[in-house]
Each structure stands twice: as C-alpha cells, then as structure tokens.
ChimeraX commands (.cxc) that place a marker at each C-alpha (Angstrom):
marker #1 position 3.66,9.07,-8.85 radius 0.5
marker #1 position 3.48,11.02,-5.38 radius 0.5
marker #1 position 5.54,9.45,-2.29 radius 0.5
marker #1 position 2.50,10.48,0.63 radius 0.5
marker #1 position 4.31,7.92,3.39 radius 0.5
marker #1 position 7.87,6.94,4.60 radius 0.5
marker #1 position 7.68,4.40,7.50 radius 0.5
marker #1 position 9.80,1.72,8.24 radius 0.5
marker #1 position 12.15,1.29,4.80 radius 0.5
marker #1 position 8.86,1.52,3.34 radius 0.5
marker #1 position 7.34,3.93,0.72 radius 0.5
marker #1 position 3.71,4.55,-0.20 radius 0.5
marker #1 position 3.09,5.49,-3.06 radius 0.5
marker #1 position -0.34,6.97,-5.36 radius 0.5
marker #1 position 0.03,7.35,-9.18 radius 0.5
marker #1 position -1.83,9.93,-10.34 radius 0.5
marker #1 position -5.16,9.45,-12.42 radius 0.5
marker #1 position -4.42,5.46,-11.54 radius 0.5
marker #1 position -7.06,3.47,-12.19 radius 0.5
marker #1 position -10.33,2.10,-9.64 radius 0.5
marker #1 position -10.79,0.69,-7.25 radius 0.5
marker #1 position -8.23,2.91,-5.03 radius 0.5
marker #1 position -5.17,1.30,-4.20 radius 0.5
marker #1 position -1.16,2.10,-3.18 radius 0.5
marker #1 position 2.15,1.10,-4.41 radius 0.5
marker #1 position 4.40,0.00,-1.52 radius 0.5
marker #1 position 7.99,-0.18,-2.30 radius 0.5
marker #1 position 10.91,-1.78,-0.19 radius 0.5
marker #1 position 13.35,-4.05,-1.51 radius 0.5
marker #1 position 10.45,-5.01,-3.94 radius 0.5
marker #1 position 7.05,-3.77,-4.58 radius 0.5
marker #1 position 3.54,-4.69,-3.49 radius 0.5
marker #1 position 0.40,-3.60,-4.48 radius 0.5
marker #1 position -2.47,-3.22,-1.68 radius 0.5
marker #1 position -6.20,-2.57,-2.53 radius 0.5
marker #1 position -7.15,0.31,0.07 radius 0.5
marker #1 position -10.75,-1.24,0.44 radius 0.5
marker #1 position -11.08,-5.13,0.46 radius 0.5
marker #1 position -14.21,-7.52,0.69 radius 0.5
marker #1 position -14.39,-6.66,4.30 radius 0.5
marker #1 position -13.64,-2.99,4.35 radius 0.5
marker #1 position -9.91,-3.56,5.46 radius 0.5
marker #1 position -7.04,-3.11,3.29 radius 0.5
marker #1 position -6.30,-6.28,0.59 radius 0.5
marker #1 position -2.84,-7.45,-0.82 radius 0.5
marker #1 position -3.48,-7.41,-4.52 radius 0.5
marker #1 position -0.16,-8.60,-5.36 radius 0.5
marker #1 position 4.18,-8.46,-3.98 radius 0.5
marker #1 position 7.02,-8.98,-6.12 radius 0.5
marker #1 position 10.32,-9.22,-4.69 radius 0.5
marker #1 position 8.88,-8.45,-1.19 radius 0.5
marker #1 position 10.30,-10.68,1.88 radius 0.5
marker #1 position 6.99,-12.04,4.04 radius 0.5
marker #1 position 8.29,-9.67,7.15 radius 0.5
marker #1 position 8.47,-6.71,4.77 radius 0.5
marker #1 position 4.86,-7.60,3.34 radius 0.5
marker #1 position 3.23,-7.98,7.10 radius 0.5
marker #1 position 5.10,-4.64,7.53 radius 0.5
marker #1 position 3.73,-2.82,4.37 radius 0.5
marker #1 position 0.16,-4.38,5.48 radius 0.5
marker #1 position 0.60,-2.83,8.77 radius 0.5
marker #1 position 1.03,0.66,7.51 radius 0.5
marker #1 position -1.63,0.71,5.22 radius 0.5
marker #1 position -4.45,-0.78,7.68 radius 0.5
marker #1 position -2.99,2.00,10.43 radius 0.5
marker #1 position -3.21,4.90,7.72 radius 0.5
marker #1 position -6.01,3.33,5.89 radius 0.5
marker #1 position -8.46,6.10,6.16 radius 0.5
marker #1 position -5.66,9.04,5.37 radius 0.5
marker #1 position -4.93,7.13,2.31 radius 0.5
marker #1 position -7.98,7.19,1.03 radius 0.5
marker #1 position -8.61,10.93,1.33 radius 0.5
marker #1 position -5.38,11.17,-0.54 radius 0.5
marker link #1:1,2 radius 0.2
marker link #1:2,3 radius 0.2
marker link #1:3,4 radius 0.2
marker link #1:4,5 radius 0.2
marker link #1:5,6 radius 0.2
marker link #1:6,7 radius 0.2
marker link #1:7,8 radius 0.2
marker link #1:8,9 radius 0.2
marker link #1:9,10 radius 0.2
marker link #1:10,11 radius 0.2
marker link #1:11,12 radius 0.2
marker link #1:12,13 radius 0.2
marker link #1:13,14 radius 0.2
marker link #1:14,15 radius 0.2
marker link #1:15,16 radius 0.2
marker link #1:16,17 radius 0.2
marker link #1:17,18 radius 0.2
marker link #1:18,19 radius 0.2
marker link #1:19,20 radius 0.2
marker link #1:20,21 radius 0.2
marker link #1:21,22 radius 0.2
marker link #1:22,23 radius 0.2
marker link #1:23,24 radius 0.2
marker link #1:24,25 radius 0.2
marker link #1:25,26 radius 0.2
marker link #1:26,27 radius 0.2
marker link #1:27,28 radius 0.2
marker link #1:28,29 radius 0.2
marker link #1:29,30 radius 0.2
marker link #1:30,31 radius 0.2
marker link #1:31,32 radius 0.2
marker link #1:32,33 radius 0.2
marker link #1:33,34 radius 0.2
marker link #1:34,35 radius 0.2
marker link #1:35,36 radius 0.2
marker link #1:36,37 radius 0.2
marker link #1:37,38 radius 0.2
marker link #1:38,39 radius 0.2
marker link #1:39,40 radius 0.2
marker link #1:40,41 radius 0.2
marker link #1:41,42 radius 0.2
marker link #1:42,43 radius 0.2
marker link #1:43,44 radius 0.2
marker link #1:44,45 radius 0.2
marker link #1:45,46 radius 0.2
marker link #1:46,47 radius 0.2
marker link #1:47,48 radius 0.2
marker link #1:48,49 radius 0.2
marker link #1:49,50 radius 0.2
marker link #1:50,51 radius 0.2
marker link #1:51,52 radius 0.2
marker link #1:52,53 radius 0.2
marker link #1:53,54 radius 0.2
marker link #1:54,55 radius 0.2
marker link #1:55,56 radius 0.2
marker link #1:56,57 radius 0.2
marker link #1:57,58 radius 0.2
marker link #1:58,59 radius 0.2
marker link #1:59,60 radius 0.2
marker link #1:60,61 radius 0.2
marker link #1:61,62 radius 0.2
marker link #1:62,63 radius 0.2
marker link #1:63,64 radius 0.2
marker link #1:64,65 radius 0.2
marker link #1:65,66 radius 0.2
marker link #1:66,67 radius 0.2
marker link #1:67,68 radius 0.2
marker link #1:68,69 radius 0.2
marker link #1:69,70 radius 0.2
marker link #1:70,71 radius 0.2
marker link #1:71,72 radius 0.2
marker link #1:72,73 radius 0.2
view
C-alpha cells in the first residue's frame, strides 16, 4: 500500500500488484474505492463505506483533478 496523495483529510492510496482495471483507495473517516477510468473516461465511484456524502464529493474531486498523475502512478 503506497500513500501517493494527501489533500484535504484525504489519503490516496495504490496497493501494489492490485488488481485491473486501475483504481485508488481513498481514506477519510471511512474508505472509498474510485475506478481511475469509468464508462466515460472520467473517474467512477466503485464503492464508500463509512464516507459522509461531502467527504465522497471531496475524494471525487481529487481524483478527477489528479486523474491523469494517478494513472501514471
């Protein structure tokens, strides 16, 4: 598991060897996973558990403005 952003009481994190298709782990007061490449080429909530709505939009937010660093990662 490597931490690659802080922003906003959020963490991003990529485990390593994971499986496809590329996705994050986004952890706050709960976790969310977020599919780096969606249907329409944006970032997709897979799944949050524990995760308030504002902290979701928020965790959304960071990985549509970083999309295309995360997936170089």
């Amino acid at each position: 598991m490597v931490t690659v952003l802080r922003a906003h009481g959020l963490r991003v994190v990529i485990y390593v060897n994971d499986h496809e298709p590329a996705h994050v782990h986004v952890f706050g007061d709960g976790e969310a996973k977020i599919n780096l490449l969606g249907a329409n080429g944006l970032p997709d909530l897979i799944w949050a558990d524990r995760m308030s709505r504002g902290e979701v939009r928020r965790a959304m937010e960071i990985v549509v403005a970083q999309q295309v660093a995360l997936l170089a990662r």
